[in-house]
PDB file of N, CA, C, O and CB in Angstrom:
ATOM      1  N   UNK A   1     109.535  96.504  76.654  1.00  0.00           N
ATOM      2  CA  UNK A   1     109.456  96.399  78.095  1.00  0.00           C
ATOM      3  C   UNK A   1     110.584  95.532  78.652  1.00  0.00           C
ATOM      4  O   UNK A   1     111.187  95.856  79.675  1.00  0.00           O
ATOM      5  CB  UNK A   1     108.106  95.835  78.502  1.00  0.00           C
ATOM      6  N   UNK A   2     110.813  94.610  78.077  1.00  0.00           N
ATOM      7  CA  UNK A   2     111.777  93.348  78.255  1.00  0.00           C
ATOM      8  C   UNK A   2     113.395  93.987  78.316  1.00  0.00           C
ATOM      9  O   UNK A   2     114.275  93.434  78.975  1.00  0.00           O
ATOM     10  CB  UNK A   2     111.560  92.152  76.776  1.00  0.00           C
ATOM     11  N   UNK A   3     113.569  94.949  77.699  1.00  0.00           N
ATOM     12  CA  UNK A   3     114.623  95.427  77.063  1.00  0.00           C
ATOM     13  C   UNK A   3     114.961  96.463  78.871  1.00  0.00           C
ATOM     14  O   UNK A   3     115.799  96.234  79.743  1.00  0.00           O
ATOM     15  CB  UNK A   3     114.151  96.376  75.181  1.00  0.00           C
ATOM     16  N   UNK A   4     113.882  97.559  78.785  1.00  0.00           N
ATOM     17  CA  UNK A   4     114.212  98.074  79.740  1.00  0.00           C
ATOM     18  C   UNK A   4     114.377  97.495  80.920  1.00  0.00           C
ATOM     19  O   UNK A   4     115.384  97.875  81.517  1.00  0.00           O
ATOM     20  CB  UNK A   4     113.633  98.813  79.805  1.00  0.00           C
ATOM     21  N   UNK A   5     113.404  96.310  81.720  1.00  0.00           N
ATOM     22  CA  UNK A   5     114.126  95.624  82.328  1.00  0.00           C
ATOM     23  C   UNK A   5     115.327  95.152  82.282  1.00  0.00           C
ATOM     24  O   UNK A   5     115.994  94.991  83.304  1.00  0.00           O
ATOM     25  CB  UNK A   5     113.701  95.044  82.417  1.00  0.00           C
ATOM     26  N   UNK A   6     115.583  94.982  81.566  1.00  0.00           N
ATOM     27  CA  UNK A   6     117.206  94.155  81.859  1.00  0.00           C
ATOM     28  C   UNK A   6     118.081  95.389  81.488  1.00  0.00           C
ATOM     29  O   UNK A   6     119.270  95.144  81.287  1.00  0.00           O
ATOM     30  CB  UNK A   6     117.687  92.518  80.637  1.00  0.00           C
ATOM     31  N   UNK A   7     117.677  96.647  81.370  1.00  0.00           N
ATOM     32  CA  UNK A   7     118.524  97.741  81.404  1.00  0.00           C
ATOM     33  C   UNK A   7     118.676  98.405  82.703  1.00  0.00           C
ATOM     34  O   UNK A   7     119.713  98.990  83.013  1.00  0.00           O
ATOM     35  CB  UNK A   7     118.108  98.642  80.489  1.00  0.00           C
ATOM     36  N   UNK A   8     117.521  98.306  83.557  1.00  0.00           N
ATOM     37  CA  UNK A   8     117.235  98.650  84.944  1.00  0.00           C
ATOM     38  C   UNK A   8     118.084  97.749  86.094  1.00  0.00           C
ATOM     39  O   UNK A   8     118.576  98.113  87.162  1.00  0.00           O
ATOM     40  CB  UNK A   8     115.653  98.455  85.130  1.00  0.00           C
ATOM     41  N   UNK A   9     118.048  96.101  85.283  1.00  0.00           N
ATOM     42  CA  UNK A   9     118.716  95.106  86.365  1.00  0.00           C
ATOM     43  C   UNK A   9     120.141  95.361  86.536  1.00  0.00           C
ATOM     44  O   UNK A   9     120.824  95.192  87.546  1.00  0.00           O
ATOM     45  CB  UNK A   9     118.585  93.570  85.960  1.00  0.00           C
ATOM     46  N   UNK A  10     120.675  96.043  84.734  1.00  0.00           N
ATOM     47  CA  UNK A  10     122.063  95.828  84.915  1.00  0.00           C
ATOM     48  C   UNK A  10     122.718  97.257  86.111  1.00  0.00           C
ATOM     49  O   UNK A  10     123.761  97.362  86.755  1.00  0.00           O
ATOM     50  CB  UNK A  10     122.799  95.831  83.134  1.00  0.00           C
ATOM     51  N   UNK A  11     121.572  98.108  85.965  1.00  0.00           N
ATOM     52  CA  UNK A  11     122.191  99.475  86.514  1.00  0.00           C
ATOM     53  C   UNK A  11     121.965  98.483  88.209  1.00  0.00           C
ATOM     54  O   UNK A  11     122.862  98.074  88.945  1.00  0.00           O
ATOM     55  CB  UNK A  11     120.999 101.472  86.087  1.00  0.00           C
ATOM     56  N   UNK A  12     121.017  98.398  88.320  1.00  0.00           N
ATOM     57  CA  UNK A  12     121.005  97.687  90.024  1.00  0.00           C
ATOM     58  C   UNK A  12     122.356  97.082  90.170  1.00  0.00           C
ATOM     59  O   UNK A  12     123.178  97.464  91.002  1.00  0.00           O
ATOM     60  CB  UNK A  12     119.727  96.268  90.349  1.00  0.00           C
ATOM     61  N   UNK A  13     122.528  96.188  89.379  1.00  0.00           N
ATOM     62  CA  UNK A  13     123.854  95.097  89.490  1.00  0.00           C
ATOM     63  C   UNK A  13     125.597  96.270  89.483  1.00  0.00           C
ATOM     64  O   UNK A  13     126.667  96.070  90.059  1.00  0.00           O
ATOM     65  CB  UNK A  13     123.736  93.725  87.544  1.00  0.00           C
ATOM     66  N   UNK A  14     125.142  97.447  88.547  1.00  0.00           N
ATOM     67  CA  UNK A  14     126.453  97.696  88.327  1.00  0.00           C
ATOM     68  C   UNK A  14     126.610  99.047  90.255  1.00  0.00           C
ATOM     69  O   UNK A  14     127.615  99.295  90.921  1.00  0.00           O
ATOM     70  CB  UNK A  14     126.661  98.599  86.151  1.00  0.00           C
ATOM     71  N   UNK A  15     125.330  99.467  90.430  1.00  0.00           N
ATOM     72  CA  UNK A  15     124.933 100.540  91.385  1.00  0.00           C
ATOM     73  C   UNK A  15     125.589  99.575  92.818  1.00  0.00           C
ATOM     74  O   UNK A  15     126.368 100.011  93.665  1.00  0.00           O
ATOM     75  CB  UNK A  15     122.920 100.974  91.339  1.00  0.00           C
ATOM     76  N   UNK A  16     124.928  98.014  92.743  1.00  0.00           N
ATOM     77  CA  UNK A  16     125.153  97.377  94.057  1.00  0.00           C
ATOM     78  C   UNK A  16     126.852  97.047  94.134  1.00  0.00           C
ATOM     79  O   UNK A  16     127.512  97.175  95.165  1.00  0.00           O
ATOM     80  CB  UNK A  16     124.139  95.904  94.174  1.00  0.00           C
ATOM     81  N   UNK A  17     127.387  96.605  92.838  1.00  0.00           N
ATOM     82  CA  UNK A  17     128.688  96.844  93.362  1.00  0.00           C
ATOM     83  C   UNK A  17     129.542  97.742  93.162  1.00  0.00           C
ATOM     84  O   UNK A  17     130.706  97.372  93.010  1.00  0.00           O
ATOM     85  CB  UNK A  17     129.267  96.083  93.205  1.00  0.00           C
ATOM     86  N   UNK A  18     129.139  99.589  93.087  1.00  0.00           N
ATOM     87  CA  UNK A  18     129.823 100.269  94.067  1.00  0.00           C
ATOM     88  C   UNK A  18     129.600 101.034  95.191  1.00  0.00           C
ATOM     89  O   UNK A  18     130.148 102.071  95.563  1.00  0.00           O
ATOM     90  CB  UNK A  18     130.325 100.817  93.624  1.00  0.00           C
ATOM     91  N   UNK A  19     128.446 100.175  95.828  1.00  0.00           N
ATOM     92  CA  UNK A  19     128.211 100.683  97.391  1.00  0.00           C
ATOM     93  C   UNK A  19     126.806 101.668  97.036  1.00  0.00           C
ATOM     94  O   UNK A  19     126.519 102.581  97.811  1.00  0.00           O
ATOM     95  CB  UNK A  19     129.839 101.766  98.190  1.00  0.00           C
ATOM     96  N   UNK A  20     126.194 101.473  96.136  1.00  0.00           N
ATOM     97  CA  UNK A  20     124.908 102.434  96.313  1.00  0.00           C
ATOM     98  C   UNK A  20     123.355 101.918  96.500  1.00  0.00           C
ATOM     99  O   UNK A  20     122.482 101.830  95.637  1.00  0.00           O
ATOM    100  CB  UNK A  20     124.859 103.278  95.054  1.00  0.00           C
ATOM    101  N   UNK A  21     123.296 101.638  97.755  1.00  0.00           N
ATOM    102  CA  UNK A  21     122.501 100.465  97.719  1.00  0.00           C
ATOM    103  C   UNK A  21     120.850 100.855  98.048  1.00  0.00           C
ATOM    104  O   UNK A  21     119.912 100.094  98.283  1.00  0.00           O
ATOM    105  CB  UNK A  21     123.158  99.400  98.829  1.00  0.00           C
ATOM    106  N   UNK A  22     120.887 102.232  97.973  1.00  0.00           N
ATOM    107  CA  UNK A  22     119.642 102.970  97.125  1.00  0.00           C
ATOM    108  C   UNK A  22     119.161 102.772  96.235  1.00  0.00           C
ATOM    109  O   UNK A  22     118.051 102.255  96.111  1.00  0.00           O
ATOM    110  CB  UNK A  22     119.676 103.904  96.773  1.00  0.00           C
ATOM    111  N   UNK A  23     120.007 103.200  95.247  1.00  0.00           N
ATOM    112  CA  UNK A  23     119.719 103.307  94.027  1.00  0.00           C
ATOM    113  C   UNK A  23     119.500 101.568  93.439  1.00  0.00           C
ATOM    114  O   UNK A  23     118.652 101.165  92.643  1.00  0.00           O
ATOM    115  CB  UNK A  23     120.948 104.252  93.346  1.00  0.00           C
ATOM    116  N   UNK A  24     120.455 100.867  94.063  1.00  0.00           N
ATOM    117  CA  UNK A  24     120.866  99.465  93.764  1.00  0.00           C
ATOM    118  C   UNK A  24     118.833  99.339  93.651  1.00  0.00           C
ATOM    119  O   UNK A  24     117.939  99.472  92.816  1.00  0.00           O
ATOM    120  CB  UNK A  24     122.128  98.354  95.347  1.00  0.00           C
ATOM    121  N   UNK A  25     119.032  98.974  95.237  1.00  0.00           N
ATOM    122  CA  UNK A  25     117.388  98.762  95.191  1.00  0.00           C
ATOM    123  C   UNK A  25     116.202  99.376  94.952  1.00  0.00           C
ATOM    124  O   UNK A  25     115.249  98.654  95.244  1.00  0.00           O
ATOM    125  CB  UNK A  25     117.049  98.506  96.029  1.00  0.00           C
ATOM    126  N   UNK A  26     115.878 100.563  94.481  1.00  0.00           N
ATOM    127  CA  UNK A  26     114.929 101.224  93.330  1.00  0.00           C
ATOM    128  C   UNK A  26     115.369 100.693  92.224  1.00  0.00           C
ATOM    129  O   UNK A  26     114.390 100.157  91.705  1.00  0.00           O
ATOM    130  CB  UNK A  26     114.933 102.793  93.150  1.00  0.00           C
ATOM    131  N   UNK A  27     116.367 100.526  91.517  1.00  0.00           N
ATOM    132  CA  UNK A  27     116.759 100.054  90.162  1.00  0.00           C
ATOM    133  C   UNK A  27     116.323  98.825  89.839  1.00  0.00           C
ATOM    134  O   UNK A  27     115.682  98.746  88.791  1.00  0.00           O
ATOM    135  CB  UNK A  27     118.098 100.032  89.968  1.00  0.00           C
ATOM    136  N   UNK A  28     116.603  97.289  90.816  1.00  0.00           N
ATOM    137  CA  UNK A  28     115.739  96.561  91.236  1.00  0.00           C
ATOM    138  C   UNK A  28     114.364  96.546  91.237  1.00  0.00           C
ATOM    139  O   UNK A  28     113.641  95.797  90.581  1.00  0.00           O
ATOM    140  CB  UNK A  28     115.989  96.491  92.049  1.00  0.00           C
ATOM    141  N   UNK A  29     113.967  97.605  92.177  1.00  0.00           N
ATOM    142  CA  UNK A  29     112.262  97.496  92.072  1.00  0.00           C
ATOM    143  C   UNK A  29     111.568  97.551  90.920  1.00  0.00           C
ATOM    144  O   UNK A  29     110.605  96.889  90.533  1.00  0.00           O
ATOM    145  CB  UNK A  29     111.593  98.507  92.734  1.00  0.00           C
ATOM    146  N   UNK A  30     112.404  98.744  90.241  1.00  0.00           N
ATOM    147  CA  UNK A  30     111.502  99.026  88.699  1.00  0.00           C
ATOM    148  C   UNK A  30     111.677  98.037  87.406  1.00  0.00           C
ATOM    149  O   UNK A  30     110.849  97.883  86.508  1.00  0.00           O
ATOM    150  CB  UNK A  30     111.997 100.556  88.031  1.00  0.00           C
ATOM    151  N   UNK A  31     112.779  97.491  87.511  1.00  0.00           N
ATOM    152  CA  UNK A  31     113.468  96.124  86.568  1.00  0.00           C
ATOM    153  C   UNK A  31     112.248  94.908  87.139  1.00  0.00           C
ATOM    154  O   UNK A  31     111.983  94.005  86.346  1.00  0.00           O
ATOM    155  CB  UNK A  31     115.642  95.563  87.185  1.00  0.00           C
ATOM    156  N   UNK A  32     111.598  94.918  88.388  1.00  0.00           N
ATOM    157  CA  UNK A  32     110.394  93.757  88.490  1.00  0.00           C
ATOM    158  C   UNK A  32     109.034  94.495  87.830  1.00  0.00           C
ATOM    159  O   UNK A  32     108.293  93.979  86.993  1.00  0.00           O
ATOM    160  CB  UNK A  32     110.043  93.243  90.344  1.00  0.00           C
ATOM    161  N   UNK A  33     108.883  95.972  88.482  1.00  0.00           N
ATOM    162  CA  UNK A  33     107.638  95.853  87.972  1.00  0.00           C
ATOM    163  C   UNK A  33     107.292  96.151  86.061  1.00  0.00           C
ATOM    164  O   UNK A  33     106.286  96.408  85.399  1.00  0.00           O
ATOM    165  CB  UNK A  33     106.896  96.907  88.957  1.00  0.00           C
ATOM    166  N   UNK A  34     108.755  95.936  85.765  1.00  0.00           N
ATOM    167  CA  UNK A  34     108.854  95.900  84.096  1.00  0.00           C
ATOM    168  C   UNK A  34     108.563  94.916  83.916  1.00  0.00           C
ATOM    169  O   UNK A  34     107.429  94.799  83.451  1.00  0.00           O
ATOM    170  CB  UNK A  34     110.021  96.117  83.308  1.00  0.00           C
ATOM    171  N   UNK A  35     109.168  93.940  84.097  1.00  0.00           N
ATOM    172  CA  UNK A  35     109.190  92.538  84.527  1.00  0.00           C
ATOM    173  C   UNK A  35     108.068  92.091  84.124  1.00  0.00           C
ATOM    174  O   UNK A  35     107.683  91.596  83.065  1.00  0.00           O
ATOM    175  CB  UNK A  35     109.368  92.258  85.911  1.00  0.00           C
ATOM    176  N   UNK A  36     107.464  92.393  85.363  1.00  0.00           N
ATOM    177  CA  UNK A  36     105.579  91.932  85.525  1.00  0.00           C
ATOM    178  C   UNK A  36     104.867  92.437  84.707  1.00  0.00           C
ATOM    179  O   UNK A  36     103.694  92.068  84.640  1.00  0.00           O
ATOM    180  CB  UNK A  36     104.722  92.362  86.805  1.00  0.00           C
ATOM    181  N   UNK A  37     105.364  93.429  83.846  1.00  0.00           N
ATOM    182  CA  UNK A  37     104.133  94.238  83.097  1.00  0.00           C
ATOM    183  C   UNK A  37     104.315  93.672  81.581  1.00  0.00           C
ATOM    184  O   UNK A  37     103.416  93.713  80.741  1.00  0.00           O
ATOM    185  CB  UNK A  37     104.297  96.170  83.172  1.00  0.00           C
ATOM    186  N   UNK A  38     105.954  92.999  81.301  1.00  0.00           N
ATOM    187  CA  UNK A  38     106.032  92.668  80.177  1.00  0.00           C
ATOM    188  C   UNK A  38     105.270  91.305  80.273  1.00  0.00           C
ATOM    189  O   UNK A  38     104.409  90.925  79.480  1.00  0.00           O
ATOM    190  CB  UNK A  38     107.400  92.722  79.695  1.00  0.00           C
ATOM    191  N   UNK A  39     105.655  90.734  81.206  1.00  0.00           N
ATOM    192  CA  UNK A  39     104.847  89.016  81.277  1.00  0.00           C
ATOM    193  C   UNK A  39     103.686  89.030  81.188  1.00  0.00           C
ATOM    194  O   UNK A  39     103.358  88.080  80.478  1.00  0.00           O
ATOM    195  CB  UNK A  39     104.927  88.122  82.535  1.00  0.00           C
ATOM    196  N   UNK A  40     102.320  89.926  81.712  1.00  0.00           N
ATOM    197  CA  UNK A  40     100.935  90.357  81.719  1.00  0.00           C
ATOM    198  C   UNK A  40     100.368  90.891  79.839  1.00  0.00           C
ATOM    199  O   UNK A  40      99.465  90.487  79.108  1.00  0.00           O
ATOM    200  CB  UNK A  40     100.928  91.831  83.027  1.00  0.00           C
ATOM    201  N   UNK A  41     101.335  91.835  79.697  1.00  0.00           N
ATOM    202  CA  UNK A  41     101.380  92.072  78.212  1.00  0.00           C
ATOM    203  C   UNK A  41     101.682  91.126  77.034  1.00  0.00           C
ATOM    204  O   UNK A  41     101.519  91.391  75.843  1.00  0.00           O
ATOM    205  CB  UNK A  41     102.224  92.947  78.072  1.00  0.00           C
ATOM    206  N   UNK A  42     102.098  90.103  77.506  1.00  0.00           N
ATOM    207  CA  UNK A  42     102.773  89.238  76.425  1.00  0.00           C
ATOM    208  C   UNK A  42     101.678  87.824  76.762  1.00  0.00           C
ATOM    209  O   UNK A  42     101.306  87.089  75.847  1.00  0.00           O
ATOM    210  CB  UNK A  42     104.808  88.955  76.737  1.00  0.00           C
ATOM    211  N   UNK A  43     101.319  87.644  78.010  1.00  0.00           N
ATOM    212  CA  UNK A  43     100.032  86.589  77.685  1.00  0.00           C
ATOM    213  C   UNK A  43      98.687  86.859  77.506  1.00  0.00           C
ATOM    214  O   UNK A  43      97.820  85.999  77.356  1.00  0.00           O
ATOM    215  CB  UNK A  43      99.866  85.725  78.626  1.00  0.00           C
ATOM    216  N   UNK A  44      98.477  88.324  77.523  1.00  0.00           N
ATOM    217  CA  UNK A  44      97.171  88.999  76.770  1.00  0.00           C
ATOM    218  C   UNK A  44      97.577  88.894  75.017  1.00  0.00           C
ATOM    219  O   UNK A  44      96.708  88.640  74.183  1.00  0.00           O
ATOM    220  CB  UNK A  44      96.946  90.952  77.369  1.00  0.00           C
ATOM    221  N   UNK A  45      99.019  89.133  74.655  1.00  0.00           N
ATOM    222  CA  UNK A  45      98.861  89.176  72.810  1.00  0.00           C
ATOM    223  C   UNK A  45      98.480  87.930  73.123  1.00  0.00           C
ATOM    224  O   UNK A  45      97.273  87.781  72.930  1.00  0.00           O
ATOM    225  CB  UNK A  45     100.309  89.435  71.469  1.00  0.00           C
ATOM    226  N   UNK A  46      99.299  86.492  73.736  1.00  0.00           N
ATOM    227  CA  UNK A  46      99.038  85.354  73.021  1.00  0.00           C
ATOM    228  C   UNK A  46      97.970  84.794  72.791  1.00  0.00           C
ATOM    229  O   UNK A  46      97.887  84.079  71.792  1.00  0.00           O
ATOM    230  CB  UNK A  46      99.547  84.601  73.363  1.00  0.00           C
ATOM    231  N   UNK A  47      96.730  84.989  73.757  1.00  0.00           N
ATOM    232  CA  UNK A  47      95.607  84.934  74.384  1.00  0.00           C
ATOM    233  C   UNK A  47      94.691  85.569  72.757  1.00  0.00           C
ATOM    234  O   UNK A  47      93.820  84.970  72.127  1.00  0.00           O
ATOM    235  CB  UNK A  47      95.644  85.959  76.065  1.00  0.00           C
ATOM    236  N   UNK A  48      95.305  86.960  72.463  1.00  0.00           N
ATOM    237  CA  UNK A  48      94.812  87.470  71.552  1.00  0.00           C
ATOM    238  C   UNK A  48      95.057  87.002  70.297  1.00  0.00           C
ATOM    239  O   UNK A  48      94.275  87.389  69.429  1.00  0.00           O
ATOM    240  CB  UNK A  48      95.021  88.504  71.652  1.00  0.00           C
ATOM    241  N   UNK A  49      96.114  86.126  69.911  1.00  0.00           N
ATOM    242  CA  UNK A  49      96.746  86.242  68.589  1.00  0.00           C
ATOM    243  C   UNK A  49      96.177  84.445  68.722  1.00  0.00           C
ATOM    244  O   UNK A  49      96.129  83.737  67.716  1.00  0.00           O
ATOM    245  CB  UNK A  49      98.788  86.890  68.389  1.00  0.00           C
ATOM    246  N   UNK A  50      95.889  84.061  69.751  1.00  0.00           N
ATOM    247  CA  UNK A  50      95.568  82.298  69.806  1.00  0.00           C
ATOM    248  C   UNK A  50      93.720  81.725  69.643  1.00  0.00           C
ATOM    249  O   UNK A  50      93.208  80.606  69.656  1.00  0.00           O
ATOM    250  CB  UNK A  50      96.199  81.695  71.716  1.00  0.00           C
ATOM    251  N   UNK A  51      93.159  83.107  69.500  1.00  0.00           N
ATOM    252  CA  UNK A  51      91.771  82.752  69.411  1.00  0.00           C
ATOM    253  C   UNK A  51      91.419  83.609  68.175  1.00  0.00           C
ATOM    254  O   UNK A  51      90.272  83.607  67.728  1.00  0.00           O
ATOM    255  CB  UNK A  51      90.872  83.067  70.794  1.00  0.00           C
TER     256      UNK A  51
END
């Protein structure tokens, strides 16, 4: 999950500087809600792997 986020951020980053600021920001949106889903997923293992 972690991975594709920061594969999503770089396309936002590389989309925003050449003027596509569509795509910039969907590319963005989906790089957070990866984001959020890896951080939710990763304190349910610890949660799981800590009791």
């Amino acid at each position: 999950m972690l991975h594709y986020a920061l594969v999503f951020l770089v396309i936002a980053i590389i989309a925003a500087l050449f003027g596509f600021t569509g795509i910039a920001g969907t590319a963005a949106g989906i790089a957070k809600i990866l984001f959020v889903v890896f951080l939710i997923l990763a304190v349910i293992a610890f949660f799981r792997r800590a009791s």
